[in-house]
C-alpha positions in Angstrom: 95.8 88.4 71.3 97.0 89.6 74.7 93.5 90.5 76.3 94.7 94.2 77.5 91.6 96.0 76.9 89.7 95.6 79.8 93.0 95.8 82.1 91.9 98.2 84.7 94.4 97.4 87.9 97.7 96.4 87.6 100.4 95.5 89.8 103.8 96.3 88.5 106.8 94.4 90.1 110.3 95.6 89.3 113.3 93.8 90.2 116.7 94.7 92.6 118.7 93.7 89.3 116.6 96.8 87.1 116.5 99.5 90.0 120.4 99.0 90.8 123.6 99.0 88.9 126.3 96.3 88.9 128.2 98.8 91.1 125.7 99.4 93.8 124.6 102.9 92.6 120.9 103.6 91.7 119.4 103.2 88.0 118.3 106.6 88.3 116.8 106.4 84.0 115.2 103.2 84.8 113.2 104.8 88.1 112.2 108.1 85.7 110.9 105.8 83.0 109.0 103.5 85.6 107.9 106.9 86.9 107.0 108.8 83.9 104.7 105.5 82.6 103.0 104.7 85.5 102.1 108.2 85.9 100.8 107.8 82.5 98.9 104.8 83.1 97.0 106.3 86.1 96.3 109.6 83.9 94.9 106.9 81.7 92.4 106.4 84.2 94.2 103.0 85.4 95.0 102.0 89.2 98.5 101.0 89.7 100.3 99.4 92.7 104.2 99.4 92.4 105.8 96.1 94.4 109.3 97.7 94.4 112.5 95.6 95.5 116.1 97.5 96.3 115.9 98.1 99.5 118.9 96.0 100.4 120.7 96.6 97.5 120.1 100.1 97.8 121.2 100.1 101.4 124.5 98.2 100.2 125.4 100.8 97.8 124.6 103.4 100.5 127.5 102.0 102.8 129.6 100.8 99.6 129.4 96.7 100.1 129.9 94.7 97.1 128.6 91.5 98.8 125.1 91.0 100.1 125.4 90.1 104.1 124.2 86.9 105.7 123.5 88.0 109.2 119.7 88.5 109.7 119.9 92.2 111.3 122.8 93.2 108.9 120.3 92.7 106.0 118.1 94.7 108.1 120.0 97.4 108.6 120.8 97.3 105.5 117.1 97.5 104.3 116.7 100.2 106.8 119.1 102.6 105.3 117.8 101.3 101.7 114.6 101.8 102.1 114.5 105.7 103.2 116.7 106.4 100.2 114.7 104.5 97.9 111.3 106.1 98.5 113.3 109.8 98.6 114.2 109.5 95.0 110.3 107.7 94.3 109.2 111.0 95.8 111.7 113.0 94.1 110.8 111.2 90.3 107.0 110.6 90.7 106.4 114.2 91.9 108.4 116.0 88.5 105.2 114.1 86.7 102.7 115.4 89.4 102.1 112.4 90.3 101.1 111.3 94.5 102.9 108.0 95.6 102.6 106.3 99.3 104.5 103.7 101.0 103.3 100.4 102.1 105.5 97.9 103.8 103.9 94.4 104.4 105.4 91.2 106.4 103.2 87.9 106.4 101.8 88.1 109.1 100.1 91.3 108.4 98.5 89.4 105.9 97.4 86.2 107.6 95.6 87.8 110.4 92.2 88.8 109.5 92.2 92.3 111.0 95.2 93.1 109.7 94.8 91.8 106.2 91.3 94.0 106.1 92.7 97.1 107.4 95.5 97.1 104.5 92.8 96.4 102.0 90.9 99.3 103.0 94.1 101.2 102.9 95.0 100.2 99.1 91.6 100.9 98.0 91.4 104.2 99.2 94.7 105.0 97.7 93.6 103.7 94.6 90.6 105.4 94.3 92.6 109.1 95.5 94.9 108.4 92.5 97.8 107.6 94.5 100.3 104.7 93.5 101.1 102.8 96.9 104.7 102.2 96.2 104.6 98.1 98.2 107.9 96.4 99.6 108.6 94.1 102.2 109.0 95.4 105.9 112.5 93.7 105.8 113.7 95.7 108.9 111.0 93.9 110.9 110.7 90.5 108.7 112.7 86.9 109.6 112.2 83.6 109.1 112.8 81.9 112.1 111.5 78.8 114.0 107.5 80.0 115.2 107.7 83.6 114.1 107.1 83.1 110.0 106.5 86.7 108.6 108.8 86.5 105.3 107.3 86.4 101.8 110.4 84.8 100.8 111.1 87.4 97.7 109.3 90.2 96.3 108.0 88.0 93.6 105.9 86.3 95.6 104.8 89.5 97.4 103.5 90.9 94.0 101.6 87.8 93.1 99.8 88.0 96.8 99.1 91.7 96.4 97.8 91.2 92.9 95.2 88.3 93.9 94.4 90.4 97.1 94.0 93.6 95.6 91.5 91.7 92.6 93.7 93.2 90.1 93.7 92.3 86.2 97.3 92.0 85.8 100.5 91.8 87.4 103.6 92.9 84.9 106.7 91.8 86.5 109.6 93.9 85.5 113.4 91.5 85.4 116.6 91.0 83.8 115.5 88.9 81.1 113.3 89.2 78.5 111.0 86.4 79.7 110.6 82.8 80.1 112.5 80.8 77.9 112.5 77.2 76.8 116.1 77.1 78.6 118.3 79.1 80.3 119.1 82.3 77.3 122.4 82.9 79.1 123.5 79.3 78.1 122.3 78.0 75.2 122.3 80.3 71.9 118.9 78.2 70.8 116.9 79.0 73.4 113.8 80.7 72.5 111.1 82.9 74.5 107.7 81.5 75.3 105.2 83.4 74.0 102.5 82.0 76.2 102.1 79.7 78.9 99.0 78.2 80.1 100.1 76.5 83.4 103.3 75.4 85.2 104.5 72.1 85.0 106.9 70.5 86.6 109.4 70.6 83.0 108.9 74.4 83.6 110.4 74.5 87.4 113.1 71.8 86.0 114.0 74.5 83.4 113.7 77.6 85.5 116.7 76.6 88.3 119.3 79.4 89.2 119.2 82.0 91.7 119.4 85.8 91.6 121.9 88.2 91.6 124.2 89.1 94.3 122.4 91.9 95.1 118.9 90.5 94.7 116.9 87.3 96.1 114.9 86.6 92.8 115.2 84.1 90.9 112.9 82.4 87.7 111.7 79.8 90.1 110.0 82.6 92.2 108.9 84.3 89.6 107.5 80.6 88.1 105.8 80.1 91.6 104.2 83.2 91.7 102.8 83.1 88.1 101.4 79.6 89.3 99.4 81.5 92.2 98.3 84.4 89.6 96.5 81.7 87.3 95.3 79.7 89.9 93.2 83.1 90.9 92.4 83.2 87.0 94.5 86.6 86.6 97.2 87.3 84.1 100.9 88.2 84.5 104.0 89.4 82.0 107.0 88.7 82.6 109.0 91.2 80.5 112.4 93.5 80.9 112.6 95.9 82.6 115.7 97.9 81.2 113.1 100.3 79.8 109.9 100.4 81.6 108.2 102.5 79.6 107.7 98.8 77.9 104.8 98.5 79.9 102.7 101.2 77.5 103.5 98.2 74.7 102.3 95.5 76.8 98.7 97.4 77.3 98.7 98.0 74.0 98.4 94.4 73.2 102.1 93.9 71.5 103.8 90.7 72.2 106.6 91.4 74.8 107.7 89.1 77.2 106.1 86.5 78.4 102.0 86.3 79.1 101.1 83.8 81.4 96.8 83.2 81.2 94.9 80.5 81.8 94.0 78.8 78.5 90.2 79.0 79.1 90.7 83.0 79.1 93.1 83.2 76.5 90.3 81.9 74.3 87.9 84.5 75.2 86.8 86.8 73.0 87.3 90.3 74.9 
């Protein structure tokens, strides 16, 4: 049982490595189908945030770099230019489904300071209640992670897992390159097998979760680990799923067993 019914808010995370090809050009299918089903999940009377990544990568393709930058205000610029083409073709997909989207770009900070962090939750909930999908990334043009001025989330994982605890949502359903979490790395070993459910995070879980992202991405299953750690520890549920097809998401509400469900075993044994 995958306790979907009562799912009433859901933050849906999708990765740089599903919104961008290996080339650097947009996945313009994959950003229809994430379009056309979140559409269809707010019709159903759900509220949906969208934590979306690419702005980097998106920005590299834009200027035709096959390797991600290491200079702090390159990757800015980069996100810069990313981010502006990004939300264009949002705006472009979301509106052929009539369908209202609005941008929200968080660092840290924003989020530490009281004022701050209430004014954005009023913000949210008022999209949310106008039927709009606030479409949330990182402010990377403005974010660094220097010495006394700490605004970074680190990765976009970890910014979906804060945005689903703050916004008191149900689920979070984080969209990847793999199908979920695995007893070891699927890319290695042939006998690795998917975890249906997890209860908690242990330290064999981390051990088995090393590797980083892609080149054009930051993510890695360690993030996505540590931020399903901070979604049980606020007795919420996340999915960890593909996201070559997001339209996979319709499956997940409907209670069928894809990707990985990570619950707290007290709630798994509810009876919803």
């Amino acid at each position: 049982m995958r306790h979907m019914e009562n799912v009433q808010r859901l933050v849906v995370k999708i990765g740089t490595s599903s919104l961008i090809h290996a080339n650097g050009k947009i996945n313009l299918q994959v950003i229809d189908q994430l379009s056309y089903t979140l559409t269809g999940l707010v019709n159903e009377g759900k509220q949906v945030i969208l934590v979306s990544s690419g702005a980097i990568g998106v920005g590299m393709g834009q200027l035709g770099l096959t390797k991600r930058p290491t200079k702090i205000q390159e990757q800015q610029a980069l996100a810069s230019i990313g981010q502006s083409e990004l939300m264009t073709v949002y705006q472009q997909r979301f509106a052929v489904y009539g369908q209202k989207i609005s941008q929200v770009l968080l660092t840290h900070d924003v989020l530490d300071f009281p004022k701050s962090k209430e004014h954005v939750h009023h913000t949210m909930e008022q999209l949310l209640e106008c039927g709009v999908i606030p479409v949330v990334n990182e402010n990377d043009t403005v974010a660094v992670d220097e010495l006394d001025h700490y605004t970074k989330f680190g990765d976009n994982d970890q910014l979906s897992a804060i945005v689903a605890t703050r916004s008191n949502a149900d689920l979070l359903v984080m969209l990847s390159d793999i199908d979920g979490f695995y007893t070891k790395n699927p890319h290695k070993y042939a006998d690795a097998q998917l975890i249906d459910v997890l209860h908690e995070i242990t330290k064999d879980s981390l051990k088995r979760a090393g590797g980083a992202g892609t080149e054009l991405g930051t993510g890695g299953m360690t993030t996505k680990l540590k931020a399903a750690q901070s979604i049980l520890d606020a007795d919420k549920m996340m999915v960890l799923a593909n996201g070559v097809n997001p339209s996979i998401i319709f499956k997940i509400m409907n209670n069928e067993p894809i990707g990985t469900l990570f619950i707290n075993s007290q709630k798994d044994k509810e009876v919803i």
